[in-house]
LONU-699701 format. One line per field, with one value per residue (C-alpha): residue number from 1; residue in three letters; x, y, z. Coordinates in Angstrom, 1 decimal, padded with zeros to 4 digits. Layout:
REM residues N
n: NUM/...
res: ALA/...
xx: X/...
yy: Y/...
zz: Z/...
***
This chain:
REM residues 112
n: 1/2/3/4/5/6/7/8/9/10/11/12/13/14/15/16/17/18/19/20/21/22/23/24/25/26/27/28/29/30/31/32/33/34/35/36/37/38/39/40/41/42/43/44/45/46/47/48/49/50/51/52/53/54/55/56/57/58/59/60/61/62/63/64/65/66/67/68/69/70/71/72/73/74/75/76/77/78/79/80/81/82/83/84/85/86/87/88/89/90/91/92/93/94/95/96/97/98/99/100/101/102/103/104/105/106/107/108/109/110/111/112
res: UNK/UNK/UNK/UNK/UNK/UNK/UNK/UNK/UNK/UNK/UNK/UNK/UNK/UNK/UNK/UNK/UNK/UNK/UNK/UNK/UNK/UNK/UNK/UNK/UNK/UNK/UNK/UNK/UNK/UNK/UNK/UNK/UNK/UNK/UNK/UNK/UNK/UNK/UNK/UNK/UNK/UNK/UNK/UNK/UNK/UNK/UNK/UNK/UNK/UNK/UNK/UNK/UNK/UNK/UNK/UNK/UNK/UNK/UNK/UNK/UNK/UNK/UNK/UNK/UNK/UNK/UNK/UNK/UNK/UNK/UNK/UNK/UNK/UNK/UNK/UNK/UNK/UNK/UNK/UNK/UNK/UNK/UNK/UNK/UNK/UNK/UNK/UNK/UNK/UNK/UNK/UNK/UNK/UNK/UNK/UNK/UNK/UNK/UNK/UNK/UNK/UNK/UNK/UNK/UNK/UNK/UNK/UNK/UNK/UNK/UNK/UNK
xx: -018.6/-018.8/-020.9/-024.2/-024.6/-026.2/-029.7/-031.0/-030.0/-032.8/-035.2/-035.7/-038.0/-036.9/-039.1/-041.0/-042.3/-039.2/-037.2/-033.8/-031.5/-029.9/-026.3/-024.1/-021.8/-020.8/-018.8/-020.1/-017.5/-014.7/-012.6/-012.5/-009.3/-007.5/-008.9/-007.5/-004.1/-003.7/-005.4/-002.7/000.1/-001.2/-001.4/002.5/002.9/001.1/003.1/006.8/005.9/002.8/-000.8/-002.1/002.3/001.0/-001.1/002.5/004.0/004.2/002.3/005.0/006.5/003.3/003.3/007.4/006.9/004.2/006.8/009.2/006.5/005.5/008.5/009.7/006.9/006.8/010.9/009.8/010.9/008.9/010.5/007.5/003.9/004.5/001.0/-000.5/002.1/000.6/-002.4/-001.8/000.4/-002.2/-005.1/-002.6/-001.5/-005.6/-006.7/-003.9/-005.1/-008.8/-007.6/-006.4/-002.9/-001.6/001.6/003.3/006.5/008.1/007.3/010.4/011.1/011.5/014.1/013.6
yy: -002.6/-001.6/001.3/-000.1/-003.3/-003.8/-005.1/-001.4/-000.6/001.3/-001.7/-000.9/-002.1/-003.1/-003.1/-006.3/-004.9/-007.5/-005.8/-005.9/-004.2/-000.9/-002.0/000.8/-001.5/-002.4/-005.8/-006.9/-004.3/-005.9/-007.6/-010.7/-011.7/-008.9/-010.0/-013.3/-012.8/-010.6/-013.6/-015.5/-012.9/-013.0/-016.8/-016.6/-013.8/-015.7/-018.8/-017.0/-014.6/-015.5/-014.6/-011.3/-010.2/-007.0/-005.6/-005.4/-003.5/001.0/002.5/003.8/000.6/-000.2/002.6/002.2/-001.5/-000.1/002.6/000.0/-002.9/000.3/001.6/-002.4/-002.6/000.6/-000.5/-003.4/-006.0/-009.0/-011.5/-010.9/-009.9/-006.3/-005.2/-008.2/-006.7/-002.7/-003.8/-005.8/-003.0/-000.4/-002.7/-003.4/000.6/001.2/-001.7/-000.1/003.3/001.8/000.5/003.9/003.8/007.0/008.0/010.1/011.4/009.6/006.1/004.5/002.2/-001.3/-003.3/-005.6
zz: 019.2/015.7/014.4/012.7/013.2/016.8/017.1/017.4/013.7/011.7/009.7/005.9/003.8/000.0/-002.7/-002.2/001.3/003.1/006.3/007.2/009.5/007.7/007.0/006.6/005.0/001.4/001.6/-001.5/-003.3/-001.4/-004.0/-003.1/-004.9/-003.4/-000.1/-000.5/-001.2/001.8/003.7/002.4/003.4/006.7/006.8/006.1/008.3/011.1/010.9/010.6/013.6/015.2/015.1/015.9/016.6/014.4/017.2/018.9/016.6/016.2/013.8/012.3/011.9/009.8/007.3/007.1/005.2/003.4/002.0/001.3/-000.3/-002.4/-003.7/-004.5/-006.4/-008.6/-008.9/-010.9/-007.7/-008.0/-005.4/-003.3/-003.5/-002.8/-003.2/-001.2/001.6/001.3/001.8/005.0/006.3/005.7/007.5/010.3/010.8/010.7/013.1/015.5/014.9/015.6/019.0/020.3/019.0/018.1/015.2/017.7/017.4/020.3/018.5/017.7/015.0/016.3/014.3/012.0
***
């Protein structure tokens, strides 16, 4: 269930006296581009290891190719889209967080 947007939300009224659910939300500042080409990381990502094989994966694991997409990129490596890849990484260590996953010290590193 996500926070503010069941059918119980507060109704505002804009200007012109129409109502609307309160949406606690601003997807319209989204950038879309930026959205894409992590939509298209994942797209690659889904083919070479499966869809939704993230979920599998530590935390730790997550913010470890983050590190690495991060510091190809500020090293001026541009044989893949580094920035695409933080960005997935970072949703992916967040979405695991979300469902209950925890850093933990005990997490090891899987290989690969």
């Amino acid at each position: 269930m996500l926070d503010g947007m069941g059918p119980d939300q507060p109704i505002i009224i804009d200007k012109n006296g129409a109502g609307q659910s309160d949406l606690p939300y601003r997807m319209d500042l989204l950038d879309a581009r930026a959205l894409m080409a992590a939509a298209r990381v994942l797209h690659g990502g889904a083919l070479k290891y499966g869809a939704g094989n993230w979920r599998d994966l530590p935390i730790r694991d997550h913010l470890n190719h983050l590190l690495a997409h991060t510091y190809a990129y500020l090293a001026g490596d541009d044989q893949d889209e580094h920035l695409s890849h933080v960005l997935c990484r970072a949703l992916f260590a967040l979405g695991c967080e979300l469902d209950g996953k925890k850093l933990g010290p005990e997490q090891e590193m899987k290989d690969g």
